[in-house]
Backbone of each chain as ProteinMPNN parsed JSONL, in Angstrom:
{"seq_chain_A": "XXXXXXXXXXXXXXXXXXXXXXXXXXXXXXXXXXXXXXXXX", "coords_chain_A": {"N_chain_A": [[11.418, 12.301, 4.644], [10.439, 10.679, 7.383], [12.804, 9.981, 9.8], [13.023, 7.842, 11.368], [11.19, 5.66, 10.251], [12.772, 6.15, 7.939], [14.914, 4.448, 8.527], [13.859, 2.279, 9.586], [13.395, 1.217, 6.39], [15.825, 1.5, 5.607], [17.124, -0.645, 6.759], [15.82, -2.645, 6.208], [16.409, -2.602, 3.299], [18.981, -3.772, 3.547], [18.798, -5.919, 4.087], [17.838, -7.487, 2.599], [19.905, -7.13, 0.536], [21.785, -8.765, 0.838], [21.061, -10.83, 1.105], [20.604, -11.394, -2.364], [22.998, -10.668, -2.726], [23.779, -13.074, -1.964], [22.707, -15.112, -3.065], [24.055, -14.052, -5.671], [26.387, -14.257, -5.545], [27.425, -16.827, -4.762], [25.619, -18.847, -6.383], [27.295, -17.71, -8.72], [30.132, -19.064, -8.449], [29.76, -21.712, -7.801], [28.77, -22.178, -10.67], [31.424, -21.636, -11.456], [32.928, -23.598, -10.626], [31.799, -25.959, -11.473], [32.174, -25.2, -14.324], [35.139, -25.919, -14.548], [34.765, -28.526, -13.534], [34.178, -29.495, -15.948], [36.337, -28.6, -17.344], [38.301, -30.521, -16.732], [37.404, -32.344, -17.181]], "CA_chain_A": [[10.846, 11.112, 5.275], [10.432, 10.246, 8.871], [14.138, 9.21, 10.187], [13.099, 6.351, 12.145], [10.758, 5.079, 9.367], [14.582, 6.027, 6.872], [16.013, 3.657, 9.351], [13.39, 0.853, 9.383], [13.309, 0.733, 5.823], [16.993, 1.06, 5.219], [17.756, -1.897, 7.466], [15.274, -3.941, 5.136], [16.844, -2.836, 1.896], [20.32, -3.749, 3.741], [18.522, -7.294, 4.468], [17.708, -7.645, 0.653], [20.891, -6.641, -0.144], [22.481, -9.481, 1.923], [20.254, -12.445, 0.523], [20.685, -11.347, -3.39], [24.532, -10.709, -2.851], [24.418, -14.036, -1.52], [22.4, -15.692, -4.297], [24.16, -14.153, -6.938], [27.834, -14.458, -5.824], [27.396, -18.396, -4.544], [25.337, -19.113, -8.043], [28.555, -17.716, -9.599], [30.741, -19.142, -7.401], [28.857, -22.867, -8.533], [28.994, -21.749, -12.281], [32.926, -21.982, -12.399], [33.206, -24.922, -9.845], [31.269, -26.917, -12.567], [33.204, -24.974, -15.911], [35.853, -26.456, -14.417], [34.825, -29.733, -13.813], [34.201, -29.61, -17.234], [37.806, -28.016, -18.429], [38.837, -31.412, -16.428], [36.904, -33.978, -17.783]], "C_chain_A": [[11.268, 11.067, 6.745], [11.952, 9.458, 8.962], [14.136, 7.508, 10.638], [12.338, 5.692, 10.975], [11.994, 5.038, 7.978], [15.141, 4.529, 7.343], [15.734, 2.224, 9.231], [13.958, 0.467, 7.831], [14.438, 0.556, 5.397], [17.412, -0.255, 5.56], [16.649, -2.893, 6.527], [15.495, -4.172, 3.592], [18.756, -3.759, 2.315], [20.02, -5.861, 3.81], [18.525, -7.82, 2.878], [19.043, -7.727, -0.088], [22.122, -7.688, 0.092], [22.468, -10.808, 1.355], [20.484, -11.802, -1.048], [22.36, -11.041, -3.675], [25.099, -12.048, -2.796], [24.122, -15.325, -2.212], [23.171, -15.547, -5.311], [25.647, -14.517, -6.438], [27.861, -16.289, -5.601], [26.996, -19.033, -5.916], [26.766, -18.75, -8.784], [29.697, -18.637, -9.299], [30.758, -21.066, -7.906], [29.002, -23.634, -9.886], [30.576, -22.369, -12.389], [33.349, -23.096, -11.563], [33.039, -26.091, -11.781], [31.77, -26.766, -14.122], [34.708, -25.652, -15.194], [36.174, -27.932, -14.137], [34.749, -30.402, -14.813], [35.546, -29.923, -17.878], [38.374, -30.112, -18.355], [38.65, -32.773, -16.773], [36.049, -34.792, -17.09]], "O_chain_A": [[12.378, 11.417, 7.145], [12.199, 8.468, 8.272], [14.818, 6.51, 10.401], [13.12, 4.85, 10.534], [12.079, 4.093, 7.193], [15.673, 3.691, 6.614], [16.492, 1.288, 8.978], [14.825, -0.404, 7.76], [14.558, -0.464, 4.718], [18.011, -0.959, 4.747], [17.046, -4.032, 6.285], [15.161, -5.098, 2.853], [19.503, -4.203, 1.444], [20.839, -6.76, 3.624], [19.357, -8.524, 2.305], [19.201, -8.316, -1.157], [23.244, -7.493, -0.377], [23.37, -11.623, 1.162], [21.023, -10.941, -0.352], [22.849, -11.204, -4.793], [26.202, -12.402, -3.212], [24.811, -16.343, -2.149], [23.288, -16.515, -6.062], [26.145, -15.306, -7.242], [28.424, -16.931, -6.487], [27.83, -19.665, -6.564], [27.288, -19.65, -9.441], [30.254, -18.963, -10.347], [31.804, -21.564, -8.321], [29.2, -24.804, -10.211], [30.921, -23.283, -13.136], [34.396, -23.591, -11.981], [33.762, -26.581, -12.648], [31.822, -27.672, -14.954], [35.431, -25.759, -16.184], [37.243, -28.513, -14.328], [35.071, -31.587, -14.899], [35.899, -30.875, -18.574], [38.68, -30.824, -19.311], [39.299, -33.818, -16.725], [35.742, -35.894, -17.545]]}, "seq_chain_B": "XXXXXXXXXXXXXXXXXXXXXXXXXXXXXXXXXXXXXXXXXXXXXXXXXXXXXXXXXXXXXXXXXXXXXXXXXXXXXXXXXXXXXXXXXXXXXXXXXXXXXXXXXXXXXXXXXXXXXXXXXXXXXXXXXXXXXXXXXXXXXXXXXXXXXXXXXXXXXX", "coords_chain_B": {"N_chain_B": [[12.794, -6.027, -21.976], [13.953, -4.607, -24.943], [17.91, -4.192, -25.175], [18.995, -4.159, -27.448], [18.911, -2.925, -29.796], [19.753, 0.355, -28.647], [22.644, -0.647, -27.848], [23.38, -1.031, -30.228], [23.208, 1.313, -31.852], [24.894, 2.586, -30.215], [27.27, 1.387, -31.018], [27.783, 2.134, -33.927], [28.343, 5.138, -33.252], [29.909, 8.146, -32.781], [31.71, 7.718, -30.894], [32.273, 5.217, -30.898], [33.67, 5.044, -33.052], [35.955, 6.621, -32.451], [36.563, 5.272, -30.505], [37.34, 2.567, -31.166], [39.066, 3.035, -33.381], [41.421, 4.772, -32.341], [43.551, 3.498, -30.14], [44.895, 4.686, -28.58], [43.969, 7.129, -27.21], [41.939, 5.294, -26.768], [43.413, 3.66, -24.58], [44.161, 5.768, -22.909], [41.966, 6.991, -21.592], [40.688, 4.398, -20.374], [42.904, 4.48, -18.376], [41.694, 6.928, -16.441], [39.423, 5.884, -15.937], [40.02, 3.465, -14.6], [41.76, 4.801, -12.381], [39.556, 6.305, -11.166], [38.25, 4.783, -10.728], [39.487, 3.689, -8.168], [40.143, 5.954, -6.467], [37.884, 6.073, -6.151], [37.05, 3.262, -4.862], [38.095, 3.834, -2.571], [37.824, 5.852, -0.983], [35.116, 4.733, -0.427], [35.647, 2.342, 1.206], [36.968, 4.156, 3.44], [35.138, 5.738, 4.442], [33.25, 3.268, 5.122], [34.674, 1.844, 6.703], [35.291, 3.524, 8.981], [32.376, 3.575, 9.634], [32.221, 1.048, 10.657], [34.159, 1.173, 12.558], [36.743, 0.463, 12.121], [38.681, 2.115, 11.282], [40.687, 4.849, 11.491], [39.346, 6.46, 14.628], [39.485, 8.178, 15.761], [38.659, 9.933, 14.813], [35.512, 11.872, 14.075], [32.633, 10.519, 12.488], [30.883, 12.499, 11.152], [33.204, 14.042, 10.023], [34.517, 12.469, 8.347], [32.297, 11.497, 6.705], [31.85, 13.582, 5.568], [33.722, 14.394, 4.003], [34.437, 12.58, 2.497], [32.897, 12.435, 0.899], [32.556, 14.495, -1.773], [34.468, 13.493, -2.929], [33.821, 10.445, -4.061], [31.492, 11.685, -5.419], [32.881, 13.058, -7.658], [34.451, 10.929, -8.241], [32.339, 9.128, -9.249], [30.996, 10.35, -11.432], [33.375, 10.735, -13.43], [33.863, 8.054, -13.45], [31.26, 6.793, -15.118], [31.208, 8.744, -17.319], [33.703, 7.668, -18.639], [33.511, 5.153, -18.774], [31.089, 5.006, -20.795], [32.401, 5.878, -23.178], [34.411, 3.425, -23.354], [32.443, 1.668, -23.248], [31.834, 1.791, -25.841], [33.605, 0.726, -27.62], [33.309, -2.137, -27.571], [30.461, -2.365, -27.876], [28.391, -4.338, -29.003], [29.082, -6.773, -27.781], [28.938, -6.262, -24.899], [26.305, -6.137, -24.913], [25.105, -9.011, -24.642], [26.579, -9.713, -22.174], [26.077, -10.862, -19.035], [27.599, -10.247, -17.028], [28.415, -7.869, -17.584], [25.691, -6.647, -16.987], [24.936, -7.328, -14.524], [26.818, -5.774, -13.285], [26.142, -3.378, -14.217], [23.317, -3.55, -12.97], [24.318, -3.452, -10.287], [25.97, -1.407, -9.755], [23.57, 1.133, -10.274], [21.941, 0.343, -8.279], [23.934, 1.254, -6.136], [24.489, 3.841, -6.349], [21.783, 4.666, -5.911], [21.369, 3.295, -3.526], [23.457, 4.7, -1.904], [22.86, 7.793, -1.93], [20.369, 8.044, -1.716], [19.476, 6.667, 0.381], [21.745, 6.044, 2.141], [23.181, 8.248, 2.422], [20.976, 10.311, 3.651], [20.155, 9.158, 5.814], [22.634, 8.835, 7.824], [22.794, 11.809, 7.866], [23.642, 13.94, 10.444], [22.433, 13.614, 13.729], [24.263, 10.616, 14.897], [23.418, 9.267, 17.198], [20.636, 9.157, 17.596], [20.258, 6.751, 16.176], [19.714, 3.017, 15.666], [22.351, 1.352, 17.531], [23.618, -0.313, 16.062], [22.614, 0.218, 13.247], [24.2, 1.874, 11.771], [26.73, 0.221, 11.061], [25.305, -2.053, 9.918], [24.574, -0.571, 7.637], [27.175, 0.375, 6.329], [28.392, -2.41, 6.407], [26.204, -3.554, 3.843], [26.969, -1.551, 2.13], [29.649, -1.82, 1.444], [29.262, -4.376, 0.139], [27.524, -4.125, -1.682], [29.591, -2.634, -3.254], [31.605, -4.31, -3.532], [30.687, -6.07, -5.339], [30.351, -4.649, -7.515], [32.781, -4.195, -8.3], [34.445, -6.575, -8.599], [32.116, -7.61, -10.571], [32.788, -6.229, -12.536], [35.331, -6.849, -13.184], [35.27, -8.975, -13.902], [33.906, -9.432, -16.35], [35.774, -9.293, -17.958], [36.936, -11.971, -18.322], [34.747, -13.352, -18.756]], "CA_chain_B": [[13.066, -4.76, -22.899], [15.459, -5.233, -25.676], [18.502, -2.981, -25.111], [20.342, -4.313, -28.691], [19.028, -0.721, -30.354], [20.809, 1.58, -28.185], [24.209, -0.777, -28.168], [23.563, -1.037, -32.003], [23.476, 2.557, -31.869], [26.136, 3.49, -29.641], [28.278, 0.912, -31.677], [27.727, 2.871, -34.697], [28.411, 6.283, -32.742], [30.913, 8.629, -33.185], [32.607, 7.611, -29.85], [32.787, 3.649, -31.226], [34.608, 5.584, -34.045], [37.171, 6.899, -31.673], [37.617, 4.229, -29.376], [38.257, 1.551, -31.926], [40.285, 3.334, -34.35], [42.378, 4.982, -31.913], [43.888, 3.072, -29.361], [45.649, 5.176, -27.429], [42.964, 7.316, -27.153], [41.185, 4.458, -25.407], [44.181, 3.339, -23.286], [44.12, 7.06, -22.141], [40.653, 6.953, -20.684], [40.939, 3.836, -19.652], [43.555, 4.985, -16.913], [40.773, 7.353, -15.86], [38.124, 5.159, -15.409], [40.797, 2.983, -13.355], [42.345, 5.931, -11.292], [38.454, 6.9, -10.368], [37.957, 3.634, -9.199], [40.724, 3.517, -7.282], [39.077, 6.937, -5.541], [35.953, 5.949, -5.399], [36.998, 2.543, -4.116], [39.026, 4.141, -1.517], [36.385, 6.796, -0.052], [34.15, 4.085, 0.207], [36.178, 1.456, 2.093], [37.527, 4.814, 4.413], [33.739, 5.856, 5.055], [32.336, 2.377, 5.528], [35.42, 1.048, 7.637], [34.924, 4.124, 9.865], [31.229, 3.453, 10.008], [32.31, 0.06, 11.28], [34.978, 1.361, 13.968], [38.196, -0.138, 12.125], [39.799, 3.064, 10.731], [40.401, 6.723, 12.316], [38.046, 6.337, 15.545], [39.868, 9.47, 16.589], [38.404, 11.291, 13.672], [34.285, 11.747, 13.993], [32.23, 10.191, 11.538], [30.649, 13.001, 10.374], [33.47, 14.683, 9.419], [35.039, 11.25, 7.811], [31.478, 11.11, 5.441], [31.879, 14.81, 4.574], [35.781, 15.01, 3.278], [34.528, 11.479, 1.662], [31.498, 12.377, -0.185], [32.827, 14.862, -2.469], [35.374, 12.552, -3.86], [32.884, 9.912, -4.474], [30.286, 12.425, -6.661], [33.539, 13.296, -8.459], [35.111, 9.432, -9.07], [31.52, 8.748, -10.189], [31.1, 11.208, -12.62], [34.378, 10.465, -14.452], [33.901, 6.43, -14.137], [30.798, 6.618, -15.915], [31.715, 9.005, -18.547], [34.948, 6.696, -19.325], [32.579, 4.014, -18.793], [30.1, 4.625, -21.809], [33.461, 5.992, -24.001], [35.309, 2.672, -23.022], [31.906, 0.594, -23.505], [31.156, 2.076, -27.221], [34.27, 0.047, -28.387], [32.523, -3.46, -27.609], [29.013, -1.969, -27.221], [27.27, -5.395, -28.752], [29.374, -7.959, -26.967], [28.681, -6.304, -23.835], [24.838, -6.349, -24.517], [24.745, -10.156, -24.272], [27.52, -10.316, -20.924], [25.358, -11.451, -18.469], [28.382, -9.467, -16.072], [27.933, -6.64, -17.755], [24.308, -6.39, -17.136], [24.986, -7.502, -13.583], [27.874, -4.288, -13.008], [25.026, -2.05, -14.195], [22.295, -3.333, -12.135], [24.706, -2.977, -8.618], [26.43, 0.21, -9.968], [22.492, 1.807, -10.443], [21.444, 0.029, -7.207], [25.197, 1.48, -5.527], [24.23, 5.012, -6.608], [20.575, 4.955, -5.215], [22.048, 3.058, -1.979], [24.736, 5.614, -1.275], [22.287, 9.146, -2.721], [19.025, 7.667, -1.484], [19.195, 5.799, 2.028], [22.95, 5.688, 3.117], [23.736, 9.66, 3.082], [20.191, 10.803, 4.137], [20.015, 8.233, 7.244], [23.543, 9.127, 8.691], [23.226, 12.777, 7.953], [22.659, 14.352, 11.842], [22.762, 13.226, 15.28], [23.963, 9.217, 14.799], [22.909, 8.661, 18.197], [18.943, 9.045, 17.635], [19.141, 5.508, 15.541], [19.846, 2.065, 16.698], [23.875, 1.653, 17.195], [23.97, -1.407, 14.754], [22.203, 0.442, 11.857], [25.412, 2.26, 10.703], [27.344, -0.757, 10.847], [24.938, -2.684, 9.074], [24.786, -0.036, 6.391], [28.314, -0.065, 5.934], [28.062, -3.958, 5.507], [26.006, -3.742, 3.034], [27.843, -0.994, 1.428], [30.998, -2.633, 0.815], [28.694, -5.232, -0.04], [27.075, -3.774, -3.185], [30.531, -1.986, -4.063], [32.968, -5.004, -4.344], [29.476, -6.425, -6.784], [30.052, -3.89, -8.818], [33.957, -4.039, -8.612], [34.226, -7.755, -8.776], [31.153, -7.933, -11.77], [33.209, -5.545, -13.71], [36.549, -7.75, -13.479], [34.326, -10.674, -14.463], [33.461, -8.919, -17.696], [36.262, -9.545, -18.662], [36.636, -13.314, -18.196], [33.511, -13.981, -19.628]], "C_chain_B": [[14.363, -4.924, -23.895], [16.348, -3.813, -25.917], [19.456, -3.108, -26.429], [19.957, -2.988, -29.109], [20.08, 0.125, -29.892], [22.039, 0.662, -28.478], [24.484, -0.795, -29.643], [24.166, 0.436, -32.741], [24.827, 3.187, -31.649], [27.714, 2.692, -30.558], [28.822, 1.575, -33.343], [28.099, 4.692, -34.746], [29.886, 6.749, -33.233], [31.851, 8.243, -32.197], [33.076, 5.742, -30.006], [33.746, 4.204, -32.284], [35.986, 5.75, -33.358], [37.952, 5.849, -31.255], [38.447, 2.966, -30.19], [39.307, 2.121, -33.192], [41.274, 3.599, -33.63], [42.735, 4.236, -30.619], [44.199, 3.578, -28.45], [44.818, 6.181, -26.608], [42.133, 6.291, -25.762], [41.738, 4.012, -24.562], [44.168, 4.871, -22.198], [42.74, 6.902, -20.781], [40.047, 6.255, -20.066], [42.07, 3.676, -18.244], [42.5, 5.98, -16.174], [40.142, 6.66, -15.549], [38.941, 4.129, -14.778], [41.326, 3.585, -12.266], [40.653, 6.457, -10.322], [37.975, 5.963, -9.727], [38.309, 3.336, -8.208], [40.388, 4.176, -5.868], [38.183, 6.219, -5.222], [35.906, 4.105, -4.204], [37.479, 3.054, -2.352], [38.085, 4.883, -0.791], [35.678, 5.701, 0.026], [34.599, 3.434, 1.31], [36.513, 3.057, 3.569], [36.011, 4.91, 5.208], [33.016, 4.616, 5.498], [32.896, 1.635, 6.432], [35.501, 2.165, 8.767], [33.731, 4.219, 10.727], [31.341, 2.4, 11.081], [33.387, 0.129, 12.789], [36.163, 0.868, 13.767], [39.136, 0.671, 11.839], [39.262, 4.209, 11.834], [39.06, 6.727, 13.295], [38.483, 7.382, 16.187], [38.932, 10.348, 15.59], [36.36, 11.598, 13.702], [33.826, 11.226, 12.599], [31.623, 10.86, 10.598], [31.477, 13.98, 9.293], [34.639, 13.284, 8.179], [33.783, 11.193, 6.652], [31.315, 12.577, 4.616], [32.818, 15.089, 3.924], [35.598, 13.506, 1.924], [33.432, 11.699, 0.436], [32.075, 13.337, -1.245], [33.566, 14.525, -3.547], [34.823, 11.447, -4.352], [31.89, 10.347, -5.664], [31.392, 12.257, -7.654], [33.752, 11.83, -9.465], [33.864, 8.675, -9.861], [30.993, 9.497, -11.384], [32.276, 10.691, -13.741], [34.273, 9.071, -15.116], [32.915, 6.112, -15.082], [30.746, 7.471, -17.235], [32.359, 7.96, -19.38], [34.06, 5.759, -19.38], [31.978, 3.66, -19.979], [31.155, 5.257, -22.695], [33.827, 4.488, -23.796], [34.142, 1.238, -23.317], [31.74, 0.273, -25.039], [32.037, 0.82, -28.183], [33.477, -1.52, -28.517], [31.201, -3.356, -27.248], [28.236, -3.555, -27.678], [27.408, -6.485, -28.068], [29.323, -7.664, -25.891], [27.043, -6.545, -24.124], [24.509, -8.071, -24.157], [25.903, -10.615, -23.271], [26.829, -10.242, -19.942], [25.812, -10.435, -17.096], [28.049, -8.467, -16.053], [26.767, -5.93, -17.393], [24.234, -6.431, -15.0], [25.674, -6.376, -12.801], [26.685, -3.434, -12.768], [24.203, -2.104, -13.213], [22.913, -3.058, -10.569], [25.078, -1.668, -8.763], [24.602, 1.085, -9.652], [22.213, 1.799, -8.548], [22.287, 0.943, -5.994], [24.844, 3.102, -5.35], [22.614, 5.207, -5.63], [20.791, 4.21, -3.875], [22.561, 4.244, -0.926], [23.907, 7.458, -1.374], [21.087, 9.009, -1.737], [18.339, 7.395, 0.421], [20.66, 6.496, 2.911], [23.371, 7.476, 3.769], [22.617, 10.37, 4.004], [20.297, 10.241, 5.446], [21.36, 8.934, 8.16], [23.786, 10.617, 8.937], [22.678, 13.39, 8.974], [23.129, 13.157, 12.674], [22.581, 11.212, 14.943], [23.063, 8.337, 16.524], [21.193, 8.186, 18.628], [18.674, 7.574, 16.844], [19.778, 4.403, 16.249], [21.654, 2.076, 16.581], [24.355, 0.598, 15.969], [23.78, -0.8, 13.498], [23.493, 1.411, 10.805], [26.719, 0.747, 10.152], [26.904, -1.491, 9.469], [24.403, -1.886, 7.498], [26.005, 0.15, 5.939], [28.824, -1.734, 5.3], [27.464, -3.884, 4.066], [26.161, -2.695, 1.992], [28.952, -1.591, 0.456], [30.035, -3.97, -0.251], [28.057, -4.946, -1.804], [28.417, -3.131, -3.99], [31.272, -2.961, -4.485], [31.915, -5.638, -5.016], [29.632, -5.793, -7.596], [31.72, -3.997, -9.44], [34.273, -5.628, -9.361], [33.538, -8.345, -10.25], [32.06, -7.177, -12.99], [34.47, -6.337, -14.26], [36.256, -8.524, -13.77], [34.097, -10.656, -15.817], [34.572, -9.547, -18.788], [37.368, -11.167, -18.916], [35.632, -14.136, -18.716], [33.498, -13.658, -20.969]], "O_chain_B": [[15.495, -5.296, -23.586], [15.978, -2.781, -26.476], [20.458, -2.407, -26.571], [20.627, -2.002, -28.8], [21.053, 0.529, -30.53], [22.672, 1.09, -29.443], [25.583, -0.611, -30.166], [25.008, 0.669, -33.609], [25.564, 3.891, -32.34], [28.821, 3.213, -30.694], [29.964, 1.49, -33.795], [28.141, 5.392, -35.758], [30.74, 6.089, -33.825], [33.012, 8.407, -32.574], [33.966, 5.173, -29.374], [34.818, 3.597, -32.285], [36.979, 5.097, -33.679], [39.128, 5.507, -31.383], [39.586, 2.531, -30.022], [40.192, 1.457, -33.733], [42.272, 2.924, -33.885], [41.856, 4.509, -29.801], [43.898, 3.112, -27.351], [44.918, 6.132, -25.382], [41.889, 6.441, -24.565], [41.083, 3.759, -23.551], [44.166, 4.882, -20.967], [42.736, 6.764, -19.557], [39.131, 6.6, -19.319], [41.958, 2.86, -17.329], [42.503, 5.706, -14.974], [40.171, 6.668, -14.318], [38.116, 3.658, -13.995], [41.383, 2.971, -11.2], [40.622, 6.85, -9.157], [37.439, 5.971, -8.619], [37.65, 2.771, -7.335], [40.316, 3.668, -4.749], [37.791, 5.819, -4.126], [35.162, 3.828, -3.263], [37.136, 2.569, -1.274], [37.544, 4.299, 0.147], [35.5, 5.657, 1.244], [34.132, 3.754, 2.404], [36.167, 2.742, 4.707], [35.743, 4.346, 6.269], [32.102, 4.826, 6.295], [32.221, 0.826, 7.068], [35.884, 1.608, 9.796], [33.672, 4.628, 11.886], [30.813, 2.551, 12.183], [33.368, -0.628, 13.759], [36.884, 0.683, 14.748], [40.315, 0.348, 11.988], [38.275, 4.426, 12.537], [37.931, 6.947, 12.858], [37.926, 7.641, 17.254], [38.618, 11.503, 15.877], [36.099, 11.18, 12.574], [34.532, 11.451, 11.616], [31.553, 10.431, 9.446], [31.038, 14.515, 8.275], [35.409, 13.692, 7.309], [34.198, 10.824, 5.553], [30.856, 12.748, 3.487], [32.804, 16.086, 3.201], [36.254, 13.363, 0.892], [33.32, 11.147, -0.659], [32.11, 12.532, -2.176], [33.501, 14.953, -4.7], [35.376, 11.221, -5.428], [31.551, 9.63, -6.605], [31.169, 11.446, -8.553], [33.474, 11.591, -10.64], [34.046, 7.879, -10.782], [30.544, 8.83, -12.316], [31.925, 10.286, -14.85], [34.405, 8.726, -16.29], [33.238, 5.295, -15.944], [30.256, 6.934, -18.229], [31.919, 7.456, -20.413], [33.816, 5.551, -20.569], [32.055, 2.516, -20.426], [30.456, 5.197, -23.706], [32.995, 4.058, -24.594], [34.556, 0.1, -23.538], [31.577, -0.841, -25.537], [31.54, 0.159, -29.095], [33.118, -1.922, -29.624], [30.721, -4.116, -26.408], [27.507, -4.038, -26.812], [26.472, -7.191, -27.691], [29.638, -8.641, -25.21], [26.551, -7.324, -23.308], [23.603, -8.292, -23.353], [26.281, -11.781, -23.389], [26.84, -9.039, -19.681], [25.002, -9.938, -16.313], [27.513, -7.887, -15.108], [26.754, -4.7, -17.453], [23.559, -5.639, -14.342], [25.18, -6.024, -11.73], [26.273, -2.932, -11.722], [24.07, -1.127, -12.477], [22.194, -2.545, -9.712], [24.618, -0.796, -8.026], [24.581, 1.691, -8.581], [22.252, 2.753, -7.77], [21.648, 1.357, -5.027], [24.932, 3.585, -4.222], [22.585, 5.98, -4.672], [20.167, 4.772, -2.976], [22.264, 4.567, 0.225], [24.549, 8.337, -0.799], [20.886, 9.941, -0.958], [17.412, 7.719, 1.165], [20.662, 7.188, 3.929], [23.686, 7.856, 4.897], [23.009, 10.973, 5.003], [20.59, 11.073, 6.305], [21.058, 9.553, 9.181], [24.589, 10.99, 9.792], [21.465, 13.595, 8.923], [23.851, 12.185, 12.45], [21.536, 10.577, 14.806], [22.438, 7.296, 16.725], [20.706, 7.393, 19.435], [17.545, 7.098, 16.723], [20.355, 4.628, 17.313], [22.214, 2.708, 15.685], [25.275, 0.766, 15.169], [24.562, -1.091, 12.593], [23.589, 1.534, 9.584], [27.293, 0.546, 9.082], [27.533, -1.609, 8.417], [23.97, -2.48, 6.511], [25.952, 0.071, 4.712], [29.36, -2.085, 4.249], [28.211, -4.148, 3.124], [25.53, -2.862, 0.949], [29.05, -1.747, -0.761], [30.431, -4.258, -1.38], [28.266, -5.619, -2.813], [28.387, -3.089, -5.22], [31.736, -2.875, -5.622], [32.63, -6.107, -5.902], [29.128, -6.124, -8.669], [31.985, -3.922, -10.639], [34.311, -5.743, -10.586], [34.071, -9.207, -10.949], [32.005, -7.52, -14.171], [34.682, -6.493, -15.462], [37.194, -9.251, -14.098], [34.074, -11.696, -16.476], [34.418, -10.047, -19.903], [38.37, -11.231, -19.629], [35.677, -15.325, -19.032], [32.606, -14.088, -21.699]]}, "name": "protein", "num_of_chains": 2, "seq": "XXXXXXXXXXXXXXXXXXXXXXXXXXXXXXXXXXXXXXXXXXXXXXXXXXXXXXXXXXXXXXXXXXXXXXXXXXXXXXXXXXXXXXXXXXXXXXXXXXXXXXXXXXXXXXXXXXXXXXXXXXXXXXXXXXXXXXXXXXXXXXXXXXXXXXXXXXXXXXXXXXXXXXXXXXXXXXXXXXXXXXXXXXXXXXXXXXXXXXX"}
């Protein structure tokens, strides 16, 4: 594959990779906030 | 797609035989599949904190992703061996860990990251691409690796 077209599309899997790291760890992140508001009552 | 078959399977396997009868056995190969992480964590952080300019800036980068990549193929080879030995013991209570499922999909993603984009792009003259784009593939390096490191220590919390 074309380098510079490697390059574009890497930098848009790196963008993807940025926003679903940042969905799933915050959603988790959320998850045990709230199991713990639980544990607490 | 329902993956209970195969863990039904592999729980029934000769290697669920092993791992849960013998213990020691599975503490064994569980130090492997911790010692390769250890590697494989370590080549990554060296290669992706060099990418970024915080380690060895005396040392070139290409020869920092070539002394690193070999130890990487290796630590992944072993971790997922030990991996599907070390899963067989609880093969159905991992099929419904939500973590578990989450490990796999960054580990897969980690492998076609690092095989696919990350080695082809940097391999050759870094100066022909923009100066951010190694950086920001190192970002999101580390980025999919402590997901996979992180998801796996979760596994076992959940």
């Amino acid at each position: 594959m074309n380098r510079k077209l490697l390059e574009k599309l890497a930098l848009g899997i790196c963008v993807g990779v940025f926003v679903i790291a940042a969905w799933f760890w915050i959603g988790q992140i959320i998850d045990v906030n709230e199991m713990l508001d639980m544990a607490r009552g | 797609m329902d993956t209970l078959p195969f863990f039904e399977w592999l729980d029934t396997s000769i290697l669920a035989d092993i791992s849960k009868a013998y213990g020691g056995t599975f503490a064994i190969v569980q130090v492997f599949h911790l010692l390769s992480m250890v590697v494989l964590g370590g080549m990554i952080l060296t290669s992706d904190l060099r990418l970024l300019g915080v380690v060895m800036r005396d040392v070139p980068v290409d020869t920092v992703l070539d002394n690193t990549q070999p130890w990487i193929n290796r630590s992944l080879v072993v971790i997922i061996l030990t991996g599907i030995f070390m899963s067989s013991a609880v093969a159905i209570k991992l099929n419904y860990n939500e973590f578990f499922w989450a490990k796999m999909a960054s580990l897969a993603f980690g492998i076609f990251f690092l095989y696919a984009i990350k080695r082809p792009l940097l391999r050759g003259d870094l100066s022909e691409l923009n100066a951010w784009t190694p950086k920001v593939l190192a970002i999101a390096s580390l980025t999919v690796w402590f997901t996979v490191a992180a998801s796996g220590r979760w596994i076992g919390f959940s």
